[in-house]
FIKOLTOR-989817 format. One record per residue (C-alpha): x, y, z; residue number from 1; residue in three letters. Coordinates in Angstrom, 1 decimal. Example, Ala and Ser with C-alpha at 12.3 -4.5 7.8 and 13.67 -1.06 7.14 Angstrom:
<pts>
PT      u      v      w  nr rest
PT   12.3   -4.5    7.8   1  ALA
PT   13.7   -1.1    7.1   2  SER
</pts>
This chain:
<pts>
PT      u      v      w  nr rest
PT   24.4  -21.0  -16.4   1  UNK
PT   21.5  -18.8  -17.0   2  UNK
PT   19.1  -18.0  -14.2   3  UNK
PT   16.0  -16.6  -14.0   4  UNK
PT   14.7  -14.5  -10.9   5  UNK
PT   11.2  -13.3  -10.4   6  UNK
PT    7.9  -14.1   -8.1   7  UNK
PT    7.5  -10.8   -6.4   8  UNK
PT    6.4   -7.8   -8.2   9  UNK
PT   10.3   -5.9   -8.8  10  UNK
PT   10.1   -3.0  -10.4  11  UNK
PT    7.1   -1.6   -8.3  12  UNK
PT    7.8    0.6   -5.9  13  UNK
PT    8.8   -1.3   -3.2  14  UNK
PT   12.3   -0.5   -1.6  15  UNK
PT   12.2   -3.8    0.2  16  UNK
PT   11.4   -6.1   -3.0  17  UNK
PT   14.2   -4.1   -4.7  18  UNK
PT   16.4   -4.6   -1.7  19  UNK
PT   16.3   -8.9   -1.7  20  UNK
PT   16.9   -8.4   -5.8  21  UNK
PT   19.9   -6.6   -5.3  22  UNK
PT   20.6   -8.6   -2.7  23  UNK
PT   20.4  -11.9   -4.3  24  UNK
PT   21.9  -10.6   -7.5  25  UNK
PT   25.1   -9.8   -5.6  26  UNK
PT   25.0  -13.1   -3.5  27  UNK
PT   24.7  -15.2   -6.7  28  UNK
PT   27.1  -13.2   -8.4  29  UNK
PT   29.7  -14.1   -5.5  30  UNK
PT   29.2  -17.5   -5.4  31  UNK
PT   28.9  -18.4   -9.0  32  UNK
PT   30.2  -15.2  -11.3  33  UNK
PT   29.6  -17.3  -14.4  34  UNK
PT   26.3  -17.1  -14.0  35  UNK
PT   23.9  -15.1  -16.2  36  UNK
PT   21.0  -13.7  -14.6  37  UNK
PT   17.9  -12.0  -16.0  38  UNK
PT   15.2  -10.4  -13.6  39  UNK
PT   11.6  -10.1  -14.0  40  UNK
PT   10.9   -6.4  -13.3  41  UNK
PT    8.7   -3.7  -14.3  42  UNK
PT   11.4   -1.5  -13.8  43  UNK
PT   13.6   -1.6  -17.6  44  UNK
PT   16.3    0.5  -15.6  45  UNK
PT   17.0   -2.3  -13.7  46  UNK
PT   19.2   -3.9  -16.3  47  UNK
PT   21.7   -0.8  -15.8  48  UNK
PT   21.6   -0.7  -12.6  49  UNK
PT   22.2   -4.5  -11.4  50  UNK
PT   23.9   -5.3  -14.7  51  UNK
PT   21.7   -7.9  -15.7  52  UNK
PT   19.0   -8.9  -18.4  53  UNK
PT   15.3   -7.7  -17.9  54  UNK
PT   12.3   -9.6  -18.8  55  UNK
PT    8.8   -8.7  -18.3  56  UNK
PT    7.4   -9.1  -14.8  57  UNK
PT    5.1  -12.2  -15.6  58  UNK
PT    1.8  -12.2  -12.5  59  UNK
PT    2.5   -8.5  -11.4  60  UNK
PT    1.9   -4.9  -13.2  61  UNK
PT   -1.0   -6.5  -15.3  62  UNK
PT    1.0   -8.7  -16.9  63  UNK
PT   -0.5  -12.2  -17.1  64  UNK
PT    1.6  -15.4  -16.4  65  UNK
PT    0.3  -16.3  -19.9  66  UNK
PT    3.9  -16.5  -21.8  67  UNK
PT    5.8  -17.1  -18.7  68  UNK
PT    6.6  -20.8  -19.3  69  UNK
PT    8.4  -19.8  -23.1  70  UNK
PT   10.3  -16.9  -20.9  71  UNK
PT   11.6  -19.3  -18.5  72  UNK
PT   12.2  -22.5  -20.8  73  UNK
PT   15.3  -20.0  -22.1  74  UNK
PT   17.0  -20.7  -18.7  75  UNK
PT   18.4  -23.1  -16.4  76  UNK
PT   17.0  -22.4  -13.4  77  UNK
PT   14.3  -20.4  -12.0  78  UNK
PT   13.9  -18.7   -8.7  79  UNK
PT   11.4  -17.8   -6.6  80  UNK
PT   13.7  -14.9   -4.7  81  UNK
PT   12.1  -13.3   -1.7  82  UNK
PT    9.2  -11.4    0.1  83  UNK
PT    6.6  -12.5    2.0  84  UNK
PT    4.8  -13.9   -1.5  85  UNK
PT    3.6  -17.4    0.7  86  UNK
PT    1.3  -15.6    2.1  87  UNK
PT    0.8  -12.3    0.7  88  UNK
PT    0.2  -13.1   -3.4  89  UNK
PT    0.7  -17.3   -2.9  90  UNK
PT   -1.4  -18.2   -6.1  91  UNK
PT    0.3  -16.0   -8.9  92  UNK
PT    3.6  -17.2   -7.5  93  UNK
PT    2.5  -21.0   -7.4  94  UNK
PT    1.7  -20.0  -11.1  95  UNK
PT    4.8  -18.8  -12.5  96  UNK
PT    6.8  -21.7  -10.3  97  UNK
PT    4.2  -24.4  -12.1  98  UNK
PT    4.4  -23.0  -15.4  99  UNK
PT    8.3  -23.1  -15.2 100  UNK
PT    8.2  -27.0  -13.9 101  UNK
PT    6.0  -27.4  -16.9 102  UNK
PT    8.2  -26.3  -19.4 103  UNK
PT   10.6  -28.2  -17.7 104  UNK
PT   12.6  -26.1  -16.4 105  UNK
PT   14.5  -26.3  -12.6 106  UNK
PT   12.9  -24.0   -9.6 107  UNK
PT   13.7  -23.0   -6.8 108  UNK
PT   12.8  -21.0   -4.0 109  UNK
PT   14.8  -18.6   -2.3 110  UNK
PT   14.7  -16.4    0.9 111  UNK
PT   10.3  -16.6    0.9 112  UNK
PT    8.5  -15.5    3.9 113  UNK
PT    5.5  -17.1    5.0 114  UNK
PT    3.0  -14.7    7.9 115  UNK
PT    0.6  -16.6   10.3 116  UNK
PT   -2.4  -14.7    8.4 117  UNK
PT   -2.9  -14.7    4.8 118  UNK
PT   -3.4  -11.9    2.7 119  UNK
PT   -7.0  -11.1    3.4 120  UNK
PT   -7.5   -9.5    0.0 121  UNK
PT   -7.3  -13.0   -0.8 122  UNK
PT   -8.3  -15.3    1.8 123  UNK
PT  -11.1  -13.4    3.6 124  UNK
PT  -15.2  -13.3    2.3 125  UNK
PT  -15.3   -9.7    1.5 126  UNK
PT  -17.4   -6.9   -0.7 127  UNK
PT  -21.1   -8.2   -1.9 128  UNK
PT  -20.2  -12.0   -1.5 129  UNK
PT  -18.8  -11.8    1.8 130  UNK
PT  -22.2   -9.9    3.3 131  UNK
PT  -24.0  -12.7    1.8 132  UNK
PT  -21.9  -15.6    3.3 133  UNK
PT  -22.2  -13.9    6.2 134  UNK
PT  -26.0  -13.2    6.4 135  UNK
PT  -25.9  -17.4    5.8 136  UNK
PT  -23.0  -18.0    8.3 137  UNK
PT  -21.3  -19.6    5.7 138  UNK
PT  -17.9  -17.1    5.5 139  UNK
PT  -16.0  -19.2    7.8 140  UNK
PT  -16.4  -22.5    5.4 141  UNK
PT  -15.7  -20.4    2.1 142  UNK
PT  -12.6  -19.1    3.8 143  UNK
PT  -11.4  -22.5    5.2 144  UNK
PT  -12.0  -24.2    1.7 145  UNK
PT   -9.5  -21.1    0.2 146  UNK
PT   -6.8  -22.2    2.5 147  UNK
PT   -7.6  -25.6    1.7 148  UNK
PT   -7.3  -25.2   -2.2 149  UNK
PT   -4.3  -23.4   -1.2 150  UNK
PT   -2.2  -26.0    0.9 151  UNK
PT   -3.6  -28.8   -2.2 152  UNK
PT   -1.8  -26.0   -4.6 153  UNK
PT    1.5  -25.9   -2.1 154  UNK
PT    1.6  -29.4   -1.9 155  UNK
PT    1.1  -30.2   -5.4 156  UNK
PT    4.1  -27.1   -6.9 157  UNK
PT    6.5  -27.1   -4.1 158  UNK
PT    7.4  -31.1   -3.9 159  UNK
PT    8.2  -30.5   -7.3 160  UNK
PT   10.9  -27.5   -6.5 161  UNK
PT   14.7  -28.7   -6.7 162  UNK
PT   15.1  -26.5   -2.8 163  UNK
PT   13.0  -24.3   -0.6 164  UNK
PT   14.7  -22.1    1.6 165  UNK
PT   12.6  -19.1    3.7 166  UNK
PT   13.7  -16.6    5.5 167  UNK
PT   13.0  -17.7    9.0 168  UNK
PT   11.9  -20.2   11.5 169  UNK
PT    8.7  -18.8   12.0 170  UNK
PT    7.9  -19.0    8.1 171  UNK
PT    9.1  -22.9    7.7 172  UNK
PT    6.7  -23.6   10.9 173  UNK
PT    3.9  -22.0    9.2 174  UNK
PT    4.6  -24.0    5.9 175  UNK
PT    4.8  -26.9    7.4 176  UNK
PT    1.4  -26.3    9.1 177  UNK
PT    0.2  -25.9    5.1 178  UNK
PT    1.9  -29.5    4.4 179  UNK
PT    5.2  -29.3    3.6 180  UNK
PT    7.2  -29.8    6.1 181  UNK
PT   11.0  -29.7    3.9 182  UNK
PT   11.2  -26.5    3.8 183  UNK
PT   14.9  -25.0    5.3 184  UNK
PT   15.8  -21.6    7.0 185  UNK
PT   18.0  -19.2    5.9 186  UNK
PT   17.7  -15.3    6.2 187  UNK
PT   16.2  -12.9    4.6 188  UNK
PT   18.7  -12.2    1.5 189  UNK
PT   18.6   -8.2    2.4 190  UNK
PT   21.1   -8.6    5.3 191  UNK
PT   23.8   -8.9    3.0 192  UNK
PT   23.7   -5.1    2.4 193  UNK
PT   25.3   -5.2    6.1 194  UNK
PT   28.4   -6.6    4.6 195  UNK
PT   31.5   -4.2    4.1 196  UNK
PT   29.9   -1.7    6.5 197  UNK
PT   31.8   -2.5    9.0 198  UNK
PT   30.8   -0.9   12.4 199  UNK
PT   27.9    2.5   12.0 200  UNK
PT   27.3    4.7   14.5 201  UNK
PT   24.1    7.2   14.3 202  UNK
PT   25.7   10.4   13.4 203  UNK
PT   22.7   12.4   14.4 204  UNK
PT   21.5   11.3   18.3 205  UNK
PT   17.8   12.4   18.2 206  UNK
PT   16.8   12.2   14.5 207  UNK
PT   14.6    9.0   14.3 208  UNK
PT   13.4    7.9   11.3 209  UNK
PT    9.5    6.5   10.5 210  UNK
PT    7.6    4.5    8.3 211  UNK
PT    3.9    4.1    8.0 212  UNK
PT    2.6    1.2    5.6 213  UNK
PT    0.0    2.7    2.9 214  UNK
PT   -0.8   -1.0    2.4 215  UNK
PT   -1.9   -1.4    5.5 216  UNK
PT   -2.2    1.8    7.7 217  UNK
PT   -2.1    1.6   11.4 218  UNK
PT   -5.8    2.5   12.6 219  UNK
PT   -4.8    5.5   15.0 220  UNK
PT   -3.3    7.9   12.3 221  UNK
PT   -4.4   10.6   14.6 222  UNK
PT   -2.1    8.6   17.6 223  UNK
PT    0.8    8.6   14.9 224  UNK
PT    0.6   12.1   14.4 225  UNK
PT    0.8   12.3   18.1 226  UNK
PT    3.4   10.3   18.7 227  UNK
PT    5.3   12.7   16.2 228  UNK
PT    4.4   15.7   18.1 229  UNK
PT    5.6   13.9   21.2 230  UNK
PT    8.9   13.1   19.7 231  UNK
PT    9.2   16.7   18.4 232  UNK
PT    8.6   18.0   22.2 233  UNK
PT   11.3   16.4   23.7 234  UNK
PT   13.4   17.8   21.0 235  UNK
PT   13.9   14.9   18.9 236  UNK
PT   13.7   15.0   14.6 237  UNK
PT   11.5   12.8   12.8 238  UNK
PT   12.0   12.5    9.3 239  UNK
PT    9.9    9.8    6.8 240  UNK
PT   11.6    7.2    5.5 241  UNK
PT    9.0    5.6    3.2 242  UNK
PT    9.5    1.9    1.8 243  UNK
PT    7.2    2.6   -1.0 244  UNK
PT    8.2    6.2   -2.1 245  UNK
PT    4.8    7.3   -3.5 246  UNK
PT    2.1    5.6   -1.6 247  UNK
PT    4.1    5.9    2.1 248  UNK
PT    5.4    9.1    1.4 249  UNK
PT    1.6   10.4    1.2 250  UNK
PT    0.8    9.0    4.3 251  UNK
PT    3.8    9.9    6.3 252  UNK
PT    3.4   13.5    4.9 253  UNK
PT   -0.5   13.6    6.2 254  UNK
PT    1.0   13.5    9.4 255  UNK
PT    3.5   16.6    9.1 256  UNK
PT    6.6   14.3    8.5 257  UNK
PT    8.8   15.5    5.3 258  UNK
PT   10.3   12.6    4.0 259  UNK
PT   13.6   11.8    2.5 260  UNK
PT   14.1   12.4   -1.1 261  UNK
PT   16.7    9.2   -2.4 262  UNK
PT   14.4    6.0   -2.0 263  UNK
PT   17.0    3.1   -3.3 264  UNK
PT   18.0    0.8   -1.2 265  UNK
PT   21.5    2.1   -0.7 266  UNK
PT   19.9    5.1    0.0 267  UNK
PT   17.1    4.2    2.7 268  UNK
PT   19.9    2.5    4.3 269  UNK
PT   22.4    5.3    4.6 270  UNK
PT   19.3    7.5    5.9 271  UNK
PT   18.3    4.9    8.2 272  UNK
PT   22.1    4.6    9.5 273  UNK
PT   22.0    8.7   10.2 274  UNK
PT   18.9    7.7   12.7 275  UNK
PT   19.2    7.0   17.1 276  UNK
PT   16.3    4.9   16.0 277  UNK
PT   13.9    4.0   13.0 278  UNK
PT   10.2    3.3   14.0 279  UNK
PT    8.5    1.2   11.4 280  UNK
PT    5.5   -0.4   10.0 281  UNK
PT    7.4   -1.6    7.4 282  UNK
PT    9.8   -5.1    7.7 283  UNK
PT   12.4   -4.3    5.1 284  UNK
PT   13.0   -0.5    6.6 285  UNK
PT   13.7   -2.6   10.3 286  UNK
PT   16.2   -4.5    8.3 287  UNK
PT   17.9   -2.0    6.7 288  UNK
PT   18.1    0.2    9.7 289  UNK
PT   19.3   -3.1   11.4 290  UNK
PT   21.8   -3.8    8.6 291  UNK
PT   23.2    0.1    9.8 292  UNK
PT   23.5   -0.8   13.5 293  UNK
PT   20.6    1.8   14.4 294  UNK
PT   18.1    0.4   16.7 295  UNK
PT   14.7   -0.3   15.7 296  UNK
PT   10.8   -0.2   17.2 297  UNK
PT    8.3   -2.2   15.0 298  UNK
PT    4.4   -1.9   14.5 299  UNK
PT    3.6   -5.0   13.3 300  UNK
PT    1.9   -5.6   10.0 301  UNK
PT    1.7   -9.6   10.1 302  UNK
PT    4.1  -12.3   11.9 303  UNK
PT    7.3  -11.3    9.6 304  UNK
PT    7.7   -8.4   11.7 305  UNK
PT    7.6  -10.1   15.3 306  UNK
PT    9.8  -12.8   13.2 307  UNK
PT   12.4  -10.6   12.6 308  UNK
PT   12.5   -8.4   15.7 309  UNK
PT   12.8  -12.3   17.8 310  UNK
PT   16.1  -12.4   16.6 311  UNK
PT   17.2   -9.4   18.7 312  UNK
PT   14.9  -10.5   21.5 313  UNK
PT   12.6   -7.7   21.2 314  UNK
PT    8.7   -7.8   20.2 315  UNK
PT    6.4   -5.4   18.7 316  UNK
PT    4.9   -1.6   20.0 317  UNK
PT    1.7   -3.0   18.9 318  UNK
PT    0.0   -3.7   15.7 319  UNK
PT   -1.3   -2.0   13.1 320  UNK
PT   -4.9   -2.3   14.4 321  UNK
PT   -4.1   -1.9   18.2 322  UNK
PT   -1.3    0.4   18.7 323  UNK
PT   -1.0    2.2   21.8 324  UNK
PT    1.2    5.4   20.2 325  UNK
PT    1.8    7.0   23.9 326  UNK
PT    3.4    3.8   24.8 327  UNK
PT    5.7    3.6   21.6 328  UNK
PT    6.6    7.3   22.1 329  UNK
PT    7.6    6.5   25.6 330  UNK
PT    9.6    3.9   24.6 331  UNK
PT   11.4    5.6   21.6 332  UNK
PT   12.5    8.5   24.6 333  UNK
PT   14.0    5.3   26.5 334  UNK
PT   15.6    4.6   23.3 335  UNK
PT   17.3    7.9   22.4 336  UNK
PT   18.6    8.0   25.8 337  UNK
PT   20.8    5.4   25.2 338  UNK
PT   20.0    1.4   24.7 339  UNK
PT   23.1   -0.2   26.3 340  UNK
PT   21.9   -3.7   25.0 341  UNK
PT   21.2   -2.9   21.6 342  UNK
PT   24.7   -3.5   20.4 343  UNK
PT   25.1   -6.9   22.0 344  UNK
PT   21.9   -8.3   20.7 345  UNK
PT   23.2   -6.6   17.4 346  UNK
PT   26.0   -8.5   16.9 347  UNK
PT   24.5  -12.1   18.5 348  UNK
PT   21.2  -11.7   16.3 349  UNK
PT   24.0  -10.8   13.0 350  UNK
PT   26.4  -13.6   13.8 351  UNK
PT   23.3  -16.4   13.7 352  UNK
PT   21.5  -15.0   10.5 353  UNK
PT   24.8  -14.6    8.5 354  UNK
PT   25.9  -17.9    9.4 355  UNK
PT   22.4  -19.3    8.0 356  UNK
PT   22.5  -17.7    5.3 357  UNK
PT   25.8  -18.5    4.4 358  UNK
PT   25.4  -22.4    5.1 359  UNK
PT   21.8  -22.3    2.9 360  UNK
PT   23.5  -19.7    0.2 361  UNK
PT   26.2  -22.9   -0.1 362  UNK
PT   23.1  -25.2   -0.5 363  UNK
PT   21.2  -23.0   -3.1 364  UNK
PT   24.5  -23.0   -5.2 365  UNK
PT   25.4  -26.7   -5.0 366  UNK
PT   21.5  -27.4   -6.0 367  UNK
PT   21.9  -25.0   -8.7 368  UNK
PT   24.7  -26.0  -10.3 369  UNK
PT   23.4  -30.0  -10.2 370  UNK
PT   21.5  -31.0  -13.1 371  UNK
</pts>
């Protein structure tokens, strides 16, 4: 069977994105090792390092869907296979799924998350054409009609998908306040790294490790910085781990924090597991650090990141517009002094999310393999 994965922009310089793709590569591979899988990546090393075929990345890197439809007609299947594309890029992957379904070809979508707030690059009046909405008071009925033409294009392209599975309750709830209610919950695909661990310990008990989003940077960079100093005081390490090793690195490094130098996923995971606690911005950094058994403090940058912390019981330090960085430094001092519940919630929050993704991985498969 040949399968075709794509729909968020691999290849880019996104440790998370490249973390779900290895992630779903090697989940495939275990439950169907006949299969032959190509990727759609900017990224041609990919091919070596995964072992799989490469195909231009169709909707991402400036390269148009146009062409996209012949690509995938040479497969079986196609998948959607991760991020947070619902509501971050939701139009260029409704594309590439439609242009699949058109050249008749089976889709799926796999391990998708869905935040309360759409992209506002996308779905907010902005520039010269929102001032002028606004002087008329029309921006709140241009945006409304986005999301409208939006949930018509989800309702018209997902129906049509052989299986939708997101990553998490909160992202099927907000789907099915867009329409579609048959949407099912797994996990987010990037847990698997956990697997073969086995039981991690932080090596080093007052390094922390921190990521700032570039692509959405907290307000209060000079709170950030103090927060770092803070940290530094009390004698603990900060080093950068930065998701997106250019564009993070610059901003974790405006605040006096050297970053590490290995950025795969493999890597940022090891780092992370060397850390008494990882303080992030950044969803897939929380997950990785998670995956290692470190605990984790999140800034959050949209719904997937209070999503994901629910599972453990914990919430957000703030957001990125609102963060009070005193309080997270408190709280990260609480932290390196020992969390005695961390473990516990560890393991309850591991043992649900593996057994959903286990029970929708043997979904995926069966829907797969039917013709």
């Amino acid at each position: 069977m040949k399968i075709l994965l794509g729909g968020i922009p691999l290849g880019c310089d996104n440790v998370g994105d490249e973390a779900i793709l290895a992630s779903v590569v090697g989940l495939l591979r275990g439950s169907m090792p006949d299969a032959e899988i190509t990727v759609c990546t900017n990224d041609p090393l990919t091919a070596g390092r995964l072992s799989v075929a490469v195909a231009r990345p169709y909707g991402f890197a400036g390269v148009p869907v146009f062409g996209f439809g012949h690509e995938a007609a040479r497969h079986d299947a196609y998948v959607w296979c991760g991020a947070t594309g619902l509501s971050d890029y939701p139009d260029t992957a409704l594309d590439l799924l439609d242009a699949a379904q058109r050249a008749g070809v089976r889709t799926y979508v796999w391990g998708v998350g869905m935040d309360d707030e759409l992209n506002p690059a996308f779905f907010k009046a902005s520039g010269r054409r929102g001032r002028i909405l606004r002087a008329f008071g029309l921006s709140g009925l241009y945006e409304r009609a986005l999301r409208q033409r939006l949930r018509r294009r989800i309702m018209g392209i997902l129906p049509r998908c052989r299986g939708v599975w997101l990553r998490d309750a909160g992202s099927v709830g907000v789907l099915a306040g867009m329409g579609y209610g048959a949407a099912r919950v797994a996990a987010d695909s990037a847990i698997a790294m956990a697997r073969g661990l086995g039981e991690t310990a932080a090596h080093r008990p007052m390094r922390v490790g921190l990521c700032i989003s570039a692509q959405r940077k907290v307000r209060d960079m000079d709170g950030a910085g103090g927060f770092v100093a803070t940290l530094r005081s009390a004698g603990a390490e900060v080093i950068g781990i930065p998701m997106n090793p250019k564009t993070d690195r610059h901003v974790l490094e405006s605040i006096g924090v050297a970053c590490i130098g290995d950025t795969e996923p493999a890597d940022v995971q090891r780092a992370a597991g060397e850390c008494a606690l990882v303080v992030s911005s950044r969803l897939h950094l929380l997950i990785l650090a998670a995956n290692a058994g470190t605990p984790i403090v999140g800034i959050e940058r949209g719904s997937k990141i209070r999503n994901w912390l629910a599972e453990f019981g914990l919430a957000p330090d703030g957001t990125v517009a609102d963060c009070d960085w005193h309080a997270v430094a408190a709280h990260s001092l609480r932290v390196l002094r020992g969390d005695p519940e961390w473990p516990a919630a560890r393991a309850a929050a591991y043992a649900r999310m593996d057994g959903r993704l286990d029970s929708a991985l043997a979904e995926f498969t069966r829907a797969l393999r039917t013709p």
